[in-house]
C-alpha positions in Angstrom: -79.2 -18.6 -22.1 -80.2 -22.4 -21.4 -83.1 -23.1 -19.4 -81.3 -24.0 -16.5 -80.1 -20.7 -16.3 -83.4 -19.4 -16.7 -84.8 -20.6 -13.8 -81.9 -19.9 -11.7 -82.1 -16.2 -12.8 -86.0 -16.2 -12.6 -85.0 -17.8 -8.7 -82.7 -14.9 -7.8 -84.9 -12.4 -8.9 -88.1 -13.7 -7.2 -85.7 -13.8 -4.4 -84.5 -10.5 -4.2 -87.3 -8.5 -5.2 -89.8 -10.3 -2.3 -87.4 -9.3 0.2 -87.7 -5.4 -0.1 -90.4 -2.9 1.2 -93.5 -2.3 -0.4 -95.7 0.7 0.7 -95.7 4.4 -0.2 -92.4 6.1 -0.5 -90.9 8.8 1.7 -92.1 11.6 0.0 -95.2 10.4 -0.2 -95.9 10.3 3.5 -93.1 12.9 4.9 -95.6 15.3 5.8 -97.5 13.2 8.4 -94.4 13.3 9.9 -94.2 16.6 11.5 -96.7 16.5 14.5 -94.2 15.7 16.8 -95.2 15.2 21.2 -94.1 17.6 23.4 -90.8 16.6 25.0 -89.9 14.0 22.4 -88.1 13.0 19.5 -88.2 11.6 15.8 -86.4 8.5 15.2 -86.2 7.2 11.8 -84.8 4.0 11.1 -84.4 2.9 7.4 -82.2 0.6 5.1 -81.2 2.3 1.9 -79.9 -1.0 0.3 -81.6 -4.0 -1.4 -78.0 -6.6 -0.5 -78.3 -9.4 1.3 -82.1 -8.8 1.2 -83.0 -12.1 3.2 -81.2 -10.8 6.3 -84.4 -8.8 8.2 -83.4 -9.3 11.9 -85.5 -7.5 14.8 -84.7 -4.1 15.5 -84.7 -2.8 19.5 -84.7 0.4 20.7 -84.3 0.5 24.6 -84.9 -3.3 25.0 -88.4 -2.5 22.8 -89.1 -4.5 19.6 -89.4 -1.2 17.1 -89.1 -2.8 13.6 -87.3 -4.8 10.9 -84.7 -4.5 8.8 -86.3 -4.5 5.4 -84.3 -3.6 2.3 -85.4 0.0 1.2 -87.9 0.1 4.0 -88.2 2.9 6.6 -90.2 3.5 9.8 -90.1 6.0 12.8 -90.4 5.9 16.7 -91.0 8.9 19.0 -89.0 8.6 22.0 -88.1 11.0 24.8 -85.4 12.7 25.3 -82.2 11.2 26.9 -80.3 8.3 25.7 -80.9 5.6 23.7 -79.7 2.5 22.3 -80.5 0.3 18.8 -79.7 -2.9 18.7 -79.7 -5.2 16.1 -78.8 -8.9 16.0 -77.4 -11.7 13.3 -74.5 -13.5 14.3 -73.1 -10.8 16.6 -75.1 -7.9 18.3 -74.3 -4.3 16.6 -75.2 -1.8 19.1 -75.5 2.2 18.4 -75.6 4.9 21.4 -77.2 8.1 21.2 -78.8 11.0 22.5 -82.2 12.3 21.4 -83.3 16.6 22.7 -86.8 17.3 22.6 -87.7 18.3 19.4 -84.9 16.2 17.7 -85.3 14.2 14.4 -82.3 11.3 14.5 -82.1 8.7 11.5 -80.4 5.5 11.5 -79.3 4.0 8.5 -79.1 0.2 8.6 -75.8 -1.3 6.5 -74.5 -4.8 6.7 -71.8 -6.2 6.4 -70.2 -9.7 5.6 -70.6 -12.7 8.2 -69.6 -15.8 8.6 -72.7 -17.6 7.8 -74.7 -14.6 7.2 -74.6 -11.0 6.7 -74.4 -8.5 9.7 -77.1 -5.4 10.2 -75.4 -2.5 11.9 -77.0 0.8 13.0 -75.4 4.0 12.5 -76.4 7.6 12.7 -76.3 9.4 9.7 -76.6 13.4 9.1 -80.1 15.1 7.7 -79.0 15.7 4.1 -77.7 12.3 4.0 -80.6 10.8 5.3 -83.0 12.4 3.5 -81.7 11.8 0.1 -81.5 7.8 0.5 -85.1 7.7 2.3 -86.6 9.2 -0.8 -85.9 5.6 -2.6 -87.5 4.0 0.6 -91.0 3.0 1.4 -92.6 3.2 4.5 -93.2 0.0 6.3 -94.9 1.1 9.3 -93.9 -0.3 13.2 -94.7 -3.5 14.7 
């Protein structure tokens, strides 16, 4: 390997690895999870992937700044029940509808997607088995 390609290597990797979460992992802080309000819901919102790790836009729940999109990063609101809406916004806003019952845990999984000048974070609800399998490779990154 020349040295050029060296430091271009050494560049991606600096790259990619600053962009994803640091903190303790799921299943390291899932059981401070379970004291949950009266008349309110979990929401977990998390990114199982490390692509296009410089795209972090703001998250919003409600018109409410909840969090960031960090690669392999996770973090949780409690909301009341009724309906909801995440959006998230790049080029385009990517918008996800739903409906949280009292005593409800939802998670959102965070993909993206190409764009034309840069990648596009959508939310989507995913189902508990699902969800909890790819948080256990996420860390927590706490709420704004």
């Amino acid at each position: 390997m020349s040295k050029r390609q060296s430091w271009v290597f050494l560049a991606f990797a600096v790259t990619f690895f600053c962009g994803c979460a640091t903190g303790p992992k799921y299943s390291a802080v899932a059981s401070s999870f379970a004291n949950l309000p009266s008349g309110q819901g979990h929401v977990f919102v998390y990114r199982a992937s490390a692509m296009g790790a410089a795209v972090q836009p703001e998250i919003r729940m409600d018109g409410q700044l909840i969090g960031k999109a960090v690669p392999l990063g996770f973090f949780y609101v409690d909301r009341a029940l009724g309906n909801h809406e995440i959006v998230t916004s790049t080029e385009v806003e990517r918008k996800l509808t739903f409906m949280l019952e009292s005593g409800q845990v939802r998670y959102v999984r965070l993909g993206i997607s190409i764009g034309f000048f840069v990648g596009h974070i959508y939310p989507e609800l995913v189902d508990t088995d699902v969800a909890l399998s790819e948080l256990e490779d996420c860390s927590y990154i706490g709420q704004p």
